[in-house]
C-alpha positions as CSV (number, residue, x, y, z in Angstrom):
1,X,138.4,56.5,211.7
2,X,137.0,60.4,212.0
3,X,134.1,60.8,213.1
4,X,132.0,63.2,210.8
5,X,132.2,66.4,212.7
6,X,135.6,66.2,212.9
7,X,136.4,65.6,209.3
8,X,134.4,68.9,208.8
9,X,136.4,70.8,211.1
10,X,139.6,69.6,209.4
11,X,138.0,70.5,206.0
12,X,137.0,73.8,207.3
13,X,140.4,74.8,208.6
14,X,141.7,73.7,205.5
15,X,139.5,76.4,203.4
16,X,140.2,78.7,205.8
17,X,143.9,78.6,204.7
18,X,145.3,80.7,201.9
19,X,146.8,78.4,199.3
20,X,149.1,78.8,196.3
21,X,146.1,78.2,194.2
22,X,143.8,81.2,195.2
23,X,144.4,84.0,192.9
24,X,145.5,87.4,194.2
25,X,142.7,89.7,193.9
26,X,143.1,93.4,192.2
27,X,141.7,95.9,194.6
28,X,141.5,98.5,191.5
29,X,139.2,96.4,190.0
30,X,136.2,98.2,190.7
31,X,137.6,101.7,190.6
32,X,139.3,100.5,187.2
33,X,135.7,99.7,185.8
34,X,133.9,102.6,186.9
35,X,136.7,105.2,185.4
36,X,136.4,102.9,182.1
37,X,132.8,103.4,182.2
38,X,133.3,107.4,183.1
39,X,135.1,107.4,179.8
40,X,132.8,105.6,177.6
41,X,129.5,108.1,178.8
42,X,131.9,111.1,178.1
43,X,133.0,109.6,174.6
44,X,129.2,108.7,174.0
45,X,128.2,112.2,174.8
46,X,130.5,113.9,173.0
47,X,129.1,112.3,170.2
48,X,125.8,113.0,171.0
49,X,126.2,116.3,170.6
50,X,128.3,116.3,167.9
51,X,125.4,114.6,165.7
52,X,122.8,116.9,167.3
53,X,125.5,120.1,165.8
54,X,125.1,118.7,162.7
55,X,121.9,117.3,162.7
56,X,120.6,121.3,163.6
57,X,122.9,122.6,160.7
58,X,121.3,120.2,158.0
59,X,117.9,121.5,159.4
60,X,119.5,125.2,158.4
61,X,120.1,124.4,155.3
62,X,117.4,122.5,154.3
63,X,115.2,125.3,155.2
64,X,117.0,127.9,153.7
65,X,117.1,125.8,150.5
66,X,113.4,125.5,150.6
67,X,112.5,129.1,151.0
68,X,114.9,129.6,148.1
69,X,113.1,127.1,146.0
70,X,109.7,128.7,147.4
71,X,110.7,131.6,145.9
72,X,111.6,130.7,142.6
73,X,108.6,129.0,142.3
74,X,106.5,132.1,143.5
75,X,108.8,134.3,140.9
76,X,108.2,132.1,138.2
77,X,104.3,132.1,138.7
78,X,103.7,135.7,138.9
79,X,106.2,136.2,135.5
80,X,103.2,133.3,133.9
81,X,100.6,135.3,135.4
């Protein structure tokens, strides 16, 4: 019979060993995720200022549509008058 510190000390060394078991790690792991997360920030950034291009244009337009409505309106009132 083992005595208990003994049976540790086997069990230990036993850990300590690499098995078939243990799967083999990928060192680009990391590196692999932060690129992939590079990407994604660029991709989401671009887009940000895609919709904020647009977004300014629409504001162009909208404004230029409502002077020209502005002045219609302002014609029309002073042909009534």
């Amino acid at each position: 019979m083992q005595t208990p510190l003994l049976e540790f000390t086997l069990h230990t060394r036993q850990l300590s060993k690499p098995s078939a078991l243990q799967c083999p790690t990928d060192t680009n792991l990391i590196p692999t995720q932060v690129e992939a997360l590079r990407v994604q920030i660029s991709e989401q950034l671009q887009q940000r200022a895609d919709v904020m291009a647009a977004l300014s244009s629409s504001r162009a337009f909208l404004s230029r549509g409502f002077r020209d409505i502005e002045m219609l309106l302002e014609a029309s009132f002073t042909d009534i008058d």
